[in-house]
C-alpha positions as CSV (number, residue, x, y, z in Angstrom):
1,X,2.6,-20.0,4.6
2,X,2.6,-16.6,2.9
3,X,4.4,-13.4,4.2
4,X,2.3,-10.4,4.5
5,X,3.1,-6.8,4.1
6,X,0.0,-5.0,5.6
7,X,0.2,-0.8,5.8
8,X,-2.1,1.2,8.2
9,X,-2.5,4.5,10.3
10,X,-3.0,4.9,13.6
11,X,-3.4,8.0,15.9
12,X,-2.5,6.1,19.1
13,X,0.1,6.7,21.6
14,X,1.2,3.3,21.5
15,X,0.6,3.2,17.0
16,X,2.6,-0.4,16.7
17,X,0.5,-2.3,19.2
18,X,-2.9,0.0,18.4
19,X,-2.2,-1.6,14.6
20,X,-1.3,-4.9,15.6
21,X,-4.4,-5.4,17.8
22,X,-6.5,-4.0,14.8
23,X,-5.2,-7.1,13.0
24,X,-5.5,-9.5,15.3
25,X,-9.1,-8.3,15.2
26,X,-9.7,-8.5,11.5
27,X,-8.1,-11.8,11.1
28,X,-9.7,-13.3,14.2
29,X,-6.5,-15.1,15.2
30,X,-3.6,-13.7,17.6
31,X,-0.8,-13.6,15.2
32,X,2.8,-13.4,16.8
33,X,5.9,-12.6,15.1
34,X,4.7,-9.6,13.3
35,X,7.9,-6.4,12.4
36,X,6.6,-3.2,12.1
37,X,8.5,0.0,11.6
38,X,6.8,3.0,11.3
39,X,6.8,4.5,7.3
40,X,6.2,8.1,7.7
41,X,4.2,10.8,9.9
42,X,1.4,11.5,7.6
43,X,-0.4,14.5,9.9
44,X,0.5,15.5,13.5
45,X,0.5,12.4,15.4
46,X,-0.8,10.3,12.9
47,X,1.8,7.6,11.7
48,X,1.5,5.5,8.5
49,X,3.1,1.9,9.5
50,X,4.1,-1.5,8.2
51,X,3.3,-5.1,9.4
52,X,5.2,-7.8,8.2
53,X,3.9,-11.5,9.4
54,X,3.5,-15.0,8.2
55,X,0.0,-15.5,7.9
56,X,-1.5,-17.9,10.5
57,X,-2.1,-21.3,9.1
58,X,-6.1,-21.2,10.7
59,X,-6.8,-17.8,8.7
60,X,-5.1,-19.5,5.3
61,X,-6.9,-22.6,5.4
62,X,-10.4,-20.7,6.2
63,X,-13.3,-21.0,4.2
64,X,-14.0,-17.3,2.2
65,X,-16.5,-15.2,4.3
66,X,-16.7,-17.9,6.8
67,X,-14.2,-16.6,9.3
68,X,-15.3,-16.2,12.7
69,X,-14.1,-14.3,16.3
């Protein structure tokens, strides 16, 4: 399966798990294994981060717009 490199914000006190949730949500699938580092502090307490994970196998072999929670 493909690695993916997925950048997003979050204000959160806890950023890394507030982004990692956020994907978990969008792909509908828990996905484990994921690095994030934090890229930069874009505004006060706003950080821009990274995700790094092999995309699940369920989300790859779903049909487009056909992905359900």
């Amino acid at each position: 399966m493909p690695k993916i490199h997925v950048y997003g914000f979050s204000k959160a006190e806890d950023p890394e798990y507030d982004f990692h949730e956020r994907i978990n949500l969008a792909l509908c699938d828990s996905v484990t294994g994921v690095e994030m580092h934090r890229v930069r502090l874009v505004a006060p307490g706003k950080w821009m981060l990274c995700a790094s994970f092999t995309l699940p196998e369920s989300v790859a072999s779903a049909k487009a717009n056909y992905i359900t929670c």
